[in-house]
C-alpha positions, 0 to 999 in steps of 0.5 A: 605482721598481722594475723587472722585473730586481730585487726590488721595492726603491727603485732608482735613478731616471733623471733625468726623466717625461712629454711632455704635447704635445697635437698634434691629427693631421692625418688623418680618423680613419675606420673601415676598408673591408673588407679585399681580398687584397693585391696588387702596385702599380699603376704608376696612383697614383690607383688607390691613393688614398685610403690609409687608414693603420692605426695603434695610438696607442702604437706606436713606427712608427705616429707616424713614419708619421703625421708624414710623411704629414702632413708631405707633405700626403698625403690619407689616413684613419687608422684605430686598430686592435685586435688582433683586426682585426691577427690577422684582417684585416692578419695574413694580408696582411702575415704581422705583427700589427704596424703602421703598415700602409697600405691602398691603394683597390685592396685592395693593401698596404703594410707597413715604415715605411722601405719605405713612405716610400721608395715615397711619395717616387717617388711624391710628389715635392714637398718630397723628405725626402732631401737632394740631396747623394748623400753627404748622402743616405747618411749620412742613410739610415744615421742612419735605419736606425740611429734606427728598429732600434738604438733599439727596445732602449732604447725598449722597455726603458724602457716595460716595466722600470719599473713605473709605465711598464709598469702604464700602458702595460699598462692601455692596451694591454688598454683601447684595444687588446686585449679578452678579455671572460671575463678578468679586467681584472687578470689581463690587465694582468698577462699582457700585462706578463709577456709584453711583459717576456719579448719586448722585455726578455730576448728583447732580451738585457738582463740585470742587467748590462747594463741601466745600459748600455741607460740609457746609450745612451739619455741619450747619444743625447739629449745629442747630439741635444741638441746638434746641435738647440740649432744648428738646426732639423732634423737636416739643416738647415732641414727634417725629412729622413729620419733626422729621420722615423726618430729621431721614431719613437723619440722621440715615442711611446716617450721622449717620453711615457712617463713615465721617459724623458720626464722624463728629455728634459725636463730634460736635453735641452729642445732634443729635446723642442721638436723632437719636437712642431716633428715633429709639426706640420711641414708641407711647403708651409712648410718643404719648400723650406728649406735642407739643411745643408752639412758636410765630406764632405756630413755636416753638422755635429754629426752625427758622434758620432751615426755614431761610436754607429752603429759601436758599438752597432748595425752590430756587431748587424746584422752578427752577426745577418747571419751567424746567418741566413746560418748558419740559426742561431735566436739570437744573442750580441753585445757592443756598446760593451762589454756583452753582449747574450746569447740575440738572435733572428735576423732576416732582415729586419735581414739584409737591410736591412744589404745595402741599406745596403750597396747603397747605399753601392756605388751612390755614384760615385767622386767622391762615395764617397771621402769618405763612405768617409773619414768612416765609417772615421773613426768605425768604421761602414766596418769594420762594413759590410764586415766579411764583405761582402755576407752573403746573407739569403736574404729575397726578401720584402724587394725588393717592399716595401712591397707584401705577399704575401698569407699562408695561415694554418691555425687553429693559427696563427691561434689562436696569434697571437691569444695572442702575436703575431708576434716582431718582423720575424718573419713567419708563414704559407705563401706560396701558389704561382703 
């Protein structure tokens, strides 16, 4: 097996392949209306139905969406996109060719697979994914934060390094989603690999040296989680929570198909593999009143190693990149559990999502604040959170998520999309004035 970062040569294999779980989605699968400017919510909730969640098959936040509106009984539509229809239609809505995005009735948008199921659960309150503990509740925010952000590294390493995953995934990126049909289907295939490889690969900092330490943090996370889902069903007890929805995004579209990771699930951690299609097909009028699990301090048991991995190989990150934006610098280096990750790009979205972190910490009561706080001292996350305090991002965007500012793009960006997108959690375009 060879991968981008050596000669071709027979390298190590990690130690497993493919999740072939065929779950049928629980959506209506329809093409979308002609999409109208964005806007901010009606406090009117029927005004917004029917929402209609566009999606790409493969994409790392697209299955987590998926899974949680089918698990709540959300009536919605989904619709598979193309990369066209991103740049065209949903760019200049949302500033991101990225998805899931959610198309409200009224034209409005939704974009920010965490904002979105923070929004659905004001609204929706039938089987909440959060448990009622506020001290739980943290803990499980922060294992989400961390599931959907400190895992993109691996998950992305694995489908891109590899040559027999990135030849897979760039044939069907360029066959069910990307379509330029003067170009050679080769040549396309090719451009995307170079491309995906040059982004979420060296734009994520993994180098020759580093690379068995992104290996590692993946195989880690599953004998954990292995652990934890030997004992019980979920996470958090006897129903999905939050954290369980942020850790499905990784593990169903990225670790648990494609073909090196999922090889590697199997054999070594079935218990995770069972979960992800027990995700797949919960429903909440079945599990939605099921137990919480009850723990010390609110965190329940076997939870902590994962909190422990939080402190080294994510909130180290977030606070790094905090500085760089705060300091309006472009990229980043920082060392996480050891190694070195050189040349990151600064993002203030993540900057801003270690304030709400923050923000959620401060808003616990005394009585209940005293022993989260003595469980994330324990394990590292405390120092990390307060490291410099709250470090402004400068990201207004961010309080009116999930709900979008409409952009304006010139033909030069729009043309540039069509050829590279947008960097993740990047967004592109002038926000008109009042």
């Amino acid at each position: 097996m060879t991968t981008f970062l050596e000669p071709r040569r027979k390298s190590k294999r990690p130690t497993a392949a493919a999740v072939t779980a065929r779950v049928a989605p629980a959506a209506e699968v329809v093409q979308p209306s002609r999409m109208k400017p964005s806007r901010p919510a009606t406090t009117d909730v029927a005004s917004l139905e029917p929402y209609t969640l566009h999606i790409y098959d493969i994409s790392y936040f697209s299955g987590k969406m998926q899974a949680y509106l089918a698990y709540k009984g959300i009536a919605h539509r989904t619709h598979e996109i193309t990369w066209q229809e991103l740049v065209d239609r949903v760019a200049p809505q949302t500033g991101l060719v990225e998805v899931p995005v959610v198309e409200c009735a009224d034209g409005s948008f939704m974009r920010d697979s965490t904002a979105m199921i923070e929004w659905f659960e004001q609204h929706y309150r039938v089987a909440p994914v959060l448990p009622d503990a506020p001290e739980s509740a943290f803990y499980c925010r922060l294992l989400e934060d961390y599931a959907d952000e400190g895992l993109w590294r691996p998950a992305l390493y694995f489908r891109w390094a590899f040559d027999k995953d990135a030849e897979l995934y760039s044939r069907r990126f360029t066959e069910d989603f990307l379509s330029y049909p003067l170009t050679p289907a080769a040549l396309l295939r090719r451009t995307v690999r170079d491309r995906q490889r040059r982004v979420y690969l060296r734009g994520e900092g993994i180098t020759p040296e580093n690379r068995a330490d992104v290996e590692r943090h993946y195989t880690d996370e599953l004998a954990d989680l292995e652990a934890i889902l030997r004992r019980r069903p979920f996470l958090f007890g006897d129903r999905p929570s939050l954290a369980d929805f942020g850790y499905f995004a990784s593990m169903f579209r990225h670790f648990g198909i494609d073909p090196t990771p999922s090889r590697i699930m199997r054999n070594t951690a079935p218990a995770v593999y069972e979960w992800v299609a027990r995700m797949w097909n919960a429903r909440a009028a079945t599990l939605g009143s099921l137990a919480w699990a009850s723990g010390a301090d609110g965190l329940p048991d076997g939870l902590e190693p994962l909190l422990a991995r939080v402190a080294r190989r994510y909130l180290p990150s977030l606070h790094a990149n905090a500085r760089a934006v705060a300091e309006r610098h472009g990229h980043y280096s920082v060392t996480l559990d050891g190694k070195h990750y050189p040349g990151l790009r600064a993002v203030p979205f993540q900057a801003w999502r270690r304030s709400v972190l923050q923000r959620e910490l401060a808003r616990l009561a005394p009585h209940e604040a005293a022993p989260v706080r003595a469980t994330l001292a324990r394990t590292g996350c405390l120092e990390w959170l307060e490291f410099d305090g709250v470090i402004e991002s400068g990201y207004t965007e961010g309080e009116q998520l999930p709900f979008c500012t409409p952009r304006r793009l010139s033909m030069a960006e729009r043309l540039r999309l069509r050829i590279i997108g947008t960097p993740h959690h990047l967004e592109v375009g002038e926000v008109p004035g009042p």
